[in-house]
Every structure is written in C-alpha cells, then in structure tokens.
N, C-alpha and C positions, 0 to 999 in steps of 0.2 A: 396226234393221240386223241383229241377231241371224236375221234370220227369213229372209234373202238366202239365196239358195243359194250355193253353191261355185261354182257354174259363171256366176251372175250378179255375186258380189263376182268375179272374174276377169276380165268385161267391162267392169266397171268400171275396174277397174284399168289393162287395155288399154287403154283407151280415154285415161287420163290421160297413159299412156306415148305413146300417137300423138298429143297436143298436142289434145285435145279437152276444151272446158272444164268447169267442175263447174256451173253451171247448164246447157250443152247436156246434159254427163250426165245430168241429173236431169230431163230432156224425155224424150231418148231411151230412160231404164232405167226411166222412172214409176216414178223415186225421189225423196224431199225432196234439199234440196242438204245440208243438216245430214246426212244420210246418208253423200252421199260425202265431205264434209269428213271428219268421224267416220273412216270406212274409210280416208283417206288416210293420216291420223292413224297408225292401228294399223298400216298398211301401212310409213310413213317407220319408225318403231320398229323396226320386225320388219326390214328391211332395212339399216340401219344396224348391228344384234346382225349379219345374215346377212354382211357385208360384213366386219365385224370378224371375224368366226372363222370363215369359207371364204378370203378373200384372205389368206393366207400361204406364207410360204415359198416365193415367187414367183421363179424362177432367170431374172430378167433381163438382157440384155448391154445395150441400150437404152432409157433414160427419156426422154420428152418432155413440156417442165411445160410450162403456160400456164395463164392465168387469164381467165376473162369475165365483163362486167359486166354486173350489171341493180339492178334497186334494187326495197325494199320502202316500199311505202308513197308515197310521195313522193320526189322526184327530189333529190338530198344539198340542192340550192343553194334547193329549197323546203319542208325541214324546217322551218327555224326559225317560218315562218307557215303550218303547217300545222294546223289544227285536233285535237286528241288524238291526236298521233301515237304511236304504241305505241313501246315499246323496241325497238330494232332499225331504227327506219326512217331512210331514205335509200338510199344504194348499196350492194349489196352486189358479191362479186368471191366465186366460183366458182372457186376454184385446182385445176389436174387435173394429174395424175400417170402417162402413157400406157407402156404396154410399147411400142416402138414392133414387134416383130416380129409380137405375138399379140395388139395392138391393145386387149390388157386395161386399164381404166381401174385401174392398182392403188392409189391414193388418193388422195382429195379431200377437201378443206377449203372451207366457206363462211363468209366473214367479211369483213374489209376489203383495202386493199389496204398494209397494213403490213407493215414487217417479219416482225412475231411471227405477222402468218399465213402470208406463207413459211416462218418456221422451226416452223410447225404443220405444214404441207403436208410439210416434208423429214424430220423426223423422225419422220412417220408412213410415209410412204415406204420410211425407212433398216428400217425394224420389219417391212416385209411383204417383202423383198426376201433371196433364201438368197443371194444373187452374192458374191463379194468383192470383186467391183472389177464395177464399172456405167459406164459411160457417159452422162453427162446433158448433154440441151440445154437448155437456156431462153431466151428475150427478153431483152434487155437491161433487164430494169428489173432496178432494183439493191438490190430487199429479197431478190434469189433470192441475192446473193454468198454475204453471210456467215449466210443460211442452210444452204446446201450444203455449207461450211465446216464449219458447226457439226457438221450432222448426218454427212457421211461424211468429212470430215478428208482423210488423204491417198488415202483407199478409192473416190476415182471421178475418172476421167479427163472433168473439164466442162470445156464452151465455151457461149459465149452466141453468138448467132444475133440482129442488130438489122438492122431491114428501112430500106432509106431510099426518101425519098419524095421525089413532084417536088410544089412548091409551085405551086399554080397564085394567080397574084394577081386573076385575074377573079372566083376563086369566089366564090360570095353566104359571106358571114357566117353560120355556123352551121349550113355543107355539114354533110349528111346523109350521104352516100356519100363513103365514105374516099380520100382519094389513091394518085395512082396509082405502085406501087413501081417505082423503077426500080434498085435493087439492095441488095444484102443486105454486111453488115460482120459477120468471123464473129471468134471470140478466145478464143483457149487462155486456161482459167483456171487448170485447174489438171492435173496428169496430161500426158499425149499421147494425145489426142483423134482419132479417126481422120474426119480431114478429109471422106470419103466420107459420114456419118454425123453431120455438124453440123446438124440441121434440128427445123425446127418443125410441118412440114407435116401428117403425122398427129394430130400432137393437137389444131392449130390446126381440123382437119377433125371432127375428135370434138365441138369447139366448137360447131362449126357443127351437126352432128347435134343439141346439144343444145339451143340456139335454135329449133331448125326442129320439135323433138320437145316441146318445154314451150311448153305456152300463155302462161307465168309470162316468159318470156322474146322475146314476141313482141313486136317494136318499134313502136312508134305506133300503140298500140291502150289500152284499159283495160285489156288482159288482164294486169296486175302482180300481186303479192303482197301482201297486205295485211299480212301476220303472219308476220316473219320464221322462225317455226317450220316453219310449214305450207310455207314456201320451204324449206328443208331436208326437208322429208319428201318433198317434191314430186322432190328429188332426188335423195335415199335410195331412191325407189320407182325413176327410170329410170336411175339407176348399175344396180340388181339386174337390171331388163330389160334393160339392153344387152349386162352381162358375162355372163350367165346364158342368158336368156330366147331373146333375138335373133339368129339367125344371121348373122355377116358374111359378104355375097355375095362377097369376094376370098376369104375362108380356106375357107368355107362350111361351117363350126361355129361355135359360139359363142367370142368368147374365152376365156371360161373352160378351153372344152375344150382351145383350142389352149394356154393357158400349163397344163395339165396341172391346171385348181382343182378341177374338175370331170370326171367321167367322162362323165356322161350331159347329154343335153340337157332342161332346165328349161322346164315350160312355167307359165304365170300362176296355174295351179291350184297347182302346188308350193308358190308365194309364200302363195294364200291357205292354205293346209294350215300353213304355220308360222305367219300370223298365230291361227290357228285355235286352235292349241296353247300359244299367247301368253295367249288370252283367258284369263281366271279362271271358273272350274267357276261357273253359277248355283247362287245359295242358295238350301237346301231352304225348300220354303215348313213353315210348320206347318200342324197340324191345321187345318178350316174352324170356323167356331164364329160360329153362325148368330145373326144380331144379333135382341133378343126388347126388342118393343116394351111397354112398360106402359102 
C-alpha cells in the first residue's frame, strides 16, 4: 500500500465515503482488498485524532441527537449461535450529535444502546460546544434523560420529540417498512425550550445520509461489518467527509465552514496528507552484504 499514490489512496477513500464496497474497490482500483482494509484502517485513526482536535469550540444554539442502528457480525438475537464471533458482535447504535443551523455532526459515539453510551455521546457533546446555554432535542428514548442531565445540568433548555404511530393489524409479522406516523408528542425537560425548534428532522436526515453513504449500513444485503473496529473507522472516515470534505447543497460550504471549524474547503487529498504524516519514517535498511557460497 505504501506505493499508492496520493491521488489513488484518495479514490479510494472516496469511493468508501460514496458507499462503494472494499472488494468493488479492489476490482475497480486493481488493488488487493487487504489493501483497502489496511488504508481504511489508517484512514478511521487519522480521522478520529482529525475530529478530536478541529471539532471544538463549536458556538451552537441547536443540538439534534439521534441514534442508528446496524449490527456487526451477526444480527444481537443470532450471536449466541454464531460461529467465532469476534468481540463486539451483534448490534451496534451509532449515536449523532447535529448542529442543527450548520448541520455540523459535532459528536458521535458507537456502541450500544445503553445508557452509558448516551452519557458517552453528552458529555462528549458538552466538551466540543463554547455556548452556555444549548438547546437540545432528542427522541424519547430514555437513556438520553439523565444523560443530558448529567452532562449540562441546568445549562440547556431540552425537550424530547416522540413520533406516534398508526398500528396497522393486517401487517404481516416482521413488517420491514415502518409505520406510518400520524403525530408527534413533544415535552419540556428541562429549561424553556423554544417550541419552534423541538425537532428531530435534520439529524434524523443526516441518519439517513449515512445509511445511504456506508455500504456497512445497507439493509438486506451482506454488506455488514465483520469487525467492530473497522465499523468505527468506516465511520471516523465519513463523519471527516461530510463535516469537512462535502459540500451541503442548502449551505453550499461545507459544515465545517459554516460552524466556523474550518476556513477552507478540504478535499480527500488533505485526509490522505494527514494519514501520510501519521505513517512511521521507513527503516534505514543496512549495508548489502552479499551472501558467499562455500
């Protein structure tokens, strides 16, 4: 992989960011698939450092959390007779963290869908944000309470946002395609929350971007995760493309630009340039010393 140019590890990159798989990659770039595994790899790292020290000090008025689900390895209810499942498998939950004005993902946690990974998800949140008083929505599920709680105390005006749904009783058993909502329950938790501004829609839409954008995420297919690691790099690489990289066609700069993280517009080459500088200097070979037969 060393021998990749910059502007080839870049299309690869790309490529994983538009939801194209790692053995299509390795058709289409007449690369091994150990190759783009590999470069994933360096890529999730380098993005995850890139994510931790550019996303700060982020002057937010509106947060929008939500979580998505997908699983690594096998499906939670087919671990237990799954053949060598590695650590980490079953489901995992994707928890996001949205600016809702500059559409910036300002943090994300992959884990379960426990409490302790909401109060992973707030208190990473509370750490990138300059505001003194935020505004947050979230769904009604109820490990986001007394995370929000924990992490901003009396420093954020929350409401939760819970969608309801019409039951239908003809559906077949194990309906695929969700019901259909016919109206929303909103609820001051904590502060005075500006009713206008109770919503879950953008981030719920960034969800969806990211489904549609990870192969790792695509439904009724093989295309899963085998290694909950490489599921995190895989989302370490397209958090960096989308706050970075990507222009939103409403803002028509990148996030980043519009919550001020960034001046300039990032392209895939940038990314590889910091993996680049990640790498470790190769070792000087020694002298040759020519083998003498007797």
């Amino acid at each position: 992989m060393n021998k990749l140019s910059p502007a080839k590890q870049a299309a690869i990159l790309h490529s994983l960011c538009e939801g194209v798989s790692r053995r299509a990659i390795s058709r289409l770039q007449d690369v091994s698939i150990n190759t783009v595994t590999k470069l994933l790899v360096e890529a999730g790292e380098t993005c995850l450092a890139l994510h931790d020290e550019l996303v700060r000090n982020v002057p937010s008025a509106r947060i929008q959390c939500d979580e998505i689900w997908s699983f690594c390895y096998a499906k939670q209810r087919n671990v237990a007779k799954a053949e060598s499942a590695p650590e980490g498998a079953g489901d995992v939950w994707t928890w996001t963290a949205l600016d809702a004005d500059t559409k910036l993902m300002v943090s994300y946690f992959v884990g379960d869908r426990s409490g302790e990974s909401a109060l992973a998800l707030a208190d990473d949140l509370r750490s990138r944000i300059s505001s003194e008083r935020v505004q947050i929505t979230t769904d009604g599920h109820s490990a986001y309470l007394n995370a929000i709680e924990e992490a901003f105390g009396a420093d954020a005006d929350y409401a939760t946002l819970e969608k309801i749904y019409r039951t239908d009783p003809k559906a077949a058993r194990g309906r695929y395609s969700p019901p259909v909502v016919i109206g929303i329950k909103t609820k001051v938790v904590e502060g005075d929350p500006d009713p206008a501004h109770v919503s879950t829609s953008y981030v719920e839409r960034a969800n969806l971007s990211i489904r549609m954008q990870n192969r790792r995420f695509t439904r009724l297919t093989n295309a899963f995760s085998k290694k909950f690691q490489n599921h995190v790099h895989a989302l370490a690489l397209y958090f960096a493309f989308y706050n970075f990289v990507r222009i939103h066609k409403t803002l028509q700069m990148t996030p980043a630009m519009a919550a001020g993280v960034s001046n300039t517009l990032w392209t895939m080459e940038d990314i590889v340039a910091r993996i680049e500088a990640r790498r470790p200097a190769p070792a000087k070979r020694g002298p040759y010393k020519p083998r003498i037969s007797k």
